[in-house]
C-alpha positions as CSV (number, residue, x, y, z in Angstrom):
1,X,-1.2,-19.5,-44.7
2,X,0.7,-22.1,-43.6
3,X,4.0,-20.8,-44.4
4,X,2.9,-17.7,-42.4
5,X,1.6,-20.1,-39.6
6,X,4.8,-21.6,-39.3
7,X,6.9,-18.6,-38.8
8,X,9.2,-18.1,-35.8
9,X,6.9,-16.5,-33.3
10,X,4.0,-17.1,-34.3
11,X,3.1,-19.4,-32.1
12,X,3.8,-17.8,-29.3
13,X,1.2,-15.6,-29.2
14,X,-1.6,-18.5,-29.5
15,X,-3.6,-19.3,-26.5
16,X,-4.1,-22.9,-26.6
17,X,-6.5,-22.7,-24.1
18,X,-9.2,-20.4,-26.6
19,X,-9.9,-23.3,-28.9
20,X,-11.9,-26.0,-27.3
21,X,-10.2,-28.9,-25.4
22,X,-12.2,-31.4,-27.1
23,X,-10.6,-30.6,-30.2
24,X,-7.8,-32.7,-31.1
25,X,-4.9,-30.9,-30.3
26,X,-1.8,-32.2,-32.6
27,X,1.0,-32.9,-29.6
28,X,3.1,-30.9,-32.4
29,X,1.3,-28.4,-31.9
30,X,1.4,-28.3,-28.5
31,X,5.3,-28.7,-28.5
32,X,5.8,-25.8,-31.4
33,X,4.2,-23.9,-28.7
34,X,5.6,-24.8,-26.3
35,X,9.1,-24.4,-27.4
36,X,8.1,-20.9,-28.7
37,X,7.7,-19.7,-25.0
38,X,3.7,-19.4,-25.5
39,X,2.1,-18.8,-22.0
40,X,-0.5,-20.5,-22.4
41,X,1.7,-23.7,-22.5
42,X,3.6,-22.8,-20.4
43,X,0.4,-22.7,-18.0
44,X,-0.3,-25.9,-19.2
45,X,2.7,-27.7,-18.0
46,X,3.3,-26.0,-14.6
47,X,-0.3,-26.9,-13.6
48,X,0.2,-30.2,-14.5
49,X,3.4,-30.6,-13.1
50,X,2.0,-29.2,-10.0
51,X,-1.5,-30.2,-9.5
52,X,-1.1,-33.3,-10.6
53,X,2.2,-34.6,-10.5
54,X,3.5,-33.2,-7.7
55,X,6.6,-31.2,-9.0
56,X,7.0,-28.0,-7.1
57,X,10.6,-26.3,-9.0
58,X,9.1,-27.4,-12.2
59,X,6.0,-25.6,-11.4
60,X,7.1,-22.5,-9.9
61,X,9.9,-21.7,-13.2
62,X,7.1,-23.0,-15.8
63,X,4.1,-20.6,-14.3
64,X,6.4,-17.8,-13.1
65,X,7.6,-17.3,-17.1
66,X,3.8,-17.0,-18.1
67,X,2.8,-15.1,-15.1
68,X,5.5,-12.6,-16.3
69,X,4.7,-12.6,-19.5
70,X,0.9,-11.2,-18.2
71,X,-1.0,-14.6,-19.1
72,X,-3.8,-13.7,-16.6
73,X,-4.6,-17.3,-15.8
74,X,-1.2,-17.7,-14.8
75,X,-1.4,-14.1,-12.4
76,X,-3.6,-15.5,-11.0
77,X,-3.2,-19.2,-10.8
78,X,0.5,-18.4,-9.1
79,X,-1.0,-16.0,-6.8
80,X,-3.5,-18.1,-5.3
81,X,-1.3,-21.2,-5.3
82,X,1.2,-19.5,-3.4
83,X,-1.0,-18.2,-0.8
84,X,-2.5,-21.8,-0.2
85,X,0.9,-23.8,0.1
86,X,3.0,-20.8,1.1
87,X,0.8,-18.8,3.3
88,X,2.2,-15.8,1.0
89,X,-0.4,-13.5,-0.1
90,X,1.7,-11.0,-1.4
91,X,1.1,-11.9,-5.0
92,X,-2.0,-10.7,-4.5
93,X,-1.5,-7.4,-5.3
94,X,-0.7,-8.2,-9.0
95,X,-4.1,-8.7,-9.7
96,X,-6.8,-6.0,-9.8
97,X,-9.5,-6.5,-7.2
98,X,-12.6,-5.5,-9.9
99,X,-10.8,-8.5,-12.4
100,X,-10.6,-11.2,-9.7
101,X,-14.0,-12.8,-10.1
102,X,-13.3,-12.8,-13.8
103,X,-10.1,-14.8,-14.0
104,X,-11.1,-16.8,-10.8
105,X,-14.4,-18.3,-13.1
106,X,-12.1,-18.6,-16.4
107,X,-9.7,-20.6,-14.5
108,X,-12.0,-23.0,-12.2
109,X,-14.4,-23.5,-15.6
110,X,-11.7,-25.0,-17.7
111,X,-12.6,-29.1,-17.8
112,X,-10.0,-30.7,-18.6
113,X,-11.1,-34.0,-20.2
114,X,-11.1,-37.4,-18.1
115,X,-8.6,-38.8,-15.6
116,X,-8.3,-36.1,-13.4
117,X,-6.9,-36.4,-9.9
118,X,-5.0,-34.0,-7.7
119,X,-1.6,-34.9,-5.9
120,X,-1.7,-35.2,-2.2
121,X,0.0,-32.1,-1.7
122,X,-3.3,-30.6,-2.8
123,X,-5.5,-32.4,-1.3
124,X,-3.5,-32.2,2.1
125,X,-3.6,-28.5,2.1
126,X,-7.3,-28.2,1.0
127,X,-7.7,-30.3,4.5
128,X,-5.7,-27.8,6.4
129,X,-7.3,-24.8,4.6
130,X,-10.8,-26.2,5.5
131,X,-9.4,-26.6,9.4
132,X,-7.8,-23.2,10.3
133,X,-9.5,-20.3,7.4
134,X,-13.1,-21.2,7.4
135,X,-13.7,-21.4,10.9
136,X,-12.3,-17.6,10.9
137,X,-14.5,-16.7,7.4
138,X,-17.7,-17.5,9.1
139,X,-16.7,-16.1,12.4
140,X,-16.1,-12.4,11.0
141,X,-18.9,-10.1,10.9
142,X,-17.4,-7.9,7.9
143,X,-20.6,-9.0,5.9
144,X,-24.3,-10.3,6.3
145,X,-24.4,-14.0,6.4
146,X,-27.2,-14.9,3.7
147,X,-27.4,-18.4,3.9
148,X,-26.0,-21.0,6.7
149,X,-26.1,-24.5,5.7
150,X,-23.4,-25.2,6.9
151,X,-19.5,-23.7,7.2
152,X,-17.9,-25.5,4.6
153,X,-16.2,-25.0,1.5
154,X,-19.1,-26.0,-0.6
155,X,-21.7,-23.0,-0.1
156,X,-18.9,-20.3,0.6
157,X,-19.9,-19.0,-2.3
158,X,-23.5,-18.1,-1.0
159,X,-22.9,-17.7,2.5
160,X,-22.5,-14.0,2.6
161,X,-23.7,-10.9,0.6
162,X,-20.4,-8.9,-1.0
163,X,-19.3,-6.4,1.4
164,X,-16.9,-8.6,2.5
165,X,-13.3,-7.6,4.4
166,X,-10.7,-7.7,2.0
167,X,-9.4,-10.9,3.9
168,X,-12.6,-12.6,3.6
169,X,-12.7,-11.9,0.1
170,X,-9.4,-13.7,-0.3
171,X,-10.5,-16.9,1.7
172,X,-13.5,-16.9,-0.1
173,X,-11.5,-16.6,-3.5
174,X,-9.2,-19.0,-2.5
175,X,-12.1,-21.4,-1.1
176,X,-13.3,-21.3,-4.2
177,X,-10.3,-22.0,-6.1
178,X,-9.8,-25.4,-4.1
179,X,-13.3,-26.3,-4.0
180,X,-13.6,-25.9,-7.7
181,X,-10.4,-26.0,-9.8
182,X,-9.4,-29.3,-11.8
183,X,-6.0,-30.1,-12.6
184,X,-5.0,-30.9,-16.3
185,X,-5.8,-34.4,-17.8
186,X,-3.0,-36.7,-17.8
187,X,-4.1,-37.7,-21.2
188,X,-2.2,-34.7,-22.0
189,X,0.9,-35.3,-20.4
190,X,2.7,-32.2,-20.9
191,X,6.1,-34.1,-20.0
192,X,6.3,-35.2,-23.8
193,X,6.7,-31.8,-24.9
């Protein structure tokens, strides 16, 4: 099994991200992976060099190779990303609209571990999201407001019912993204690998 295991290729098609985080993770591991092309790791290290660290070319390459290799997270993760810090929400279109709420909780419910922080690039633009799109999300009448505690990010998801304008359903989706998605743990710093 082993021998098998450690086969060119093989380890590309694991997805790190199936077997619980808590698990130690050998770094070998990681790097055989990673040096494999596996998407998943590939994932890994542009949303750390991103979220966290602050590295934008890094980023981009690392999550645009697993975004074309299909790794849903990493559809999905790129598309959203670049319609927060880009305004570009072309990439949308990659991503069926009956899937979205699928991958959008499999990305946001990943925990990473402890020592989390995002890099002020983040939070800046979660700031200026808050300012100029949910002003306009709670001003459009596409759908029937259900609750109202108050227009902010943290009860977008309950503040209307689902027949939502395709735009609102993107600020919503991205709302949701920034109000809930955690960067990866620098006690995994990907760097090493």
């Amino acid at each position: 099994m082993k021998a098998l295991a450690e086969r060119r290729g093989v380890y590309h098609f694991l997805d790190v991200l199936s077997v619980p985080w808590g698990l130690t993770m050998p770094s070998e591991l990681l790097k055989a992976c990673y040096d494999e092309g596996n998407p998943s790791t590939l994932y890994i290290k542009g949303v750390q060099f991103f979220y966290s660290l602050d590295l934008y070319e890094e980023w981009l390459s690392l999550l645009k190779r697993a975004a074309d290799a299909g790794y849903e997270r990493a559809v999905y993760t790129h598309a959203i990303t670049q319609a927060i810090f880009e305004g570009e929400g072309k990439y949308f279109h990659g991503i069926p609209l009956e899937s979205v709420g699928r991958i959008g909780k499999l990305v946001r419910s990943v925990k990473w571990g402890w020592g989390l922080w995002h890099g002020d690039y983040f939070r800046d633009h979660k700031v200026l999201f808050i300012n100029f799109f949910m002003s306009s999300f709670y001003r459009c009448q596409c759908a029937n407001l259900v609750q109202r505690q108050c227009h902010c990010l943290w009860h977008i998801d309950v503040t209307k019912d689902d027949n939502l304008c395709k735009r609102c359903f993107w600020i919503k989706e991205l709302g949701l993204f920034l109000r809930d998605f955690e960067p990866i743990s620098m006690l995994r710093d990907t760097r090493k690998w």
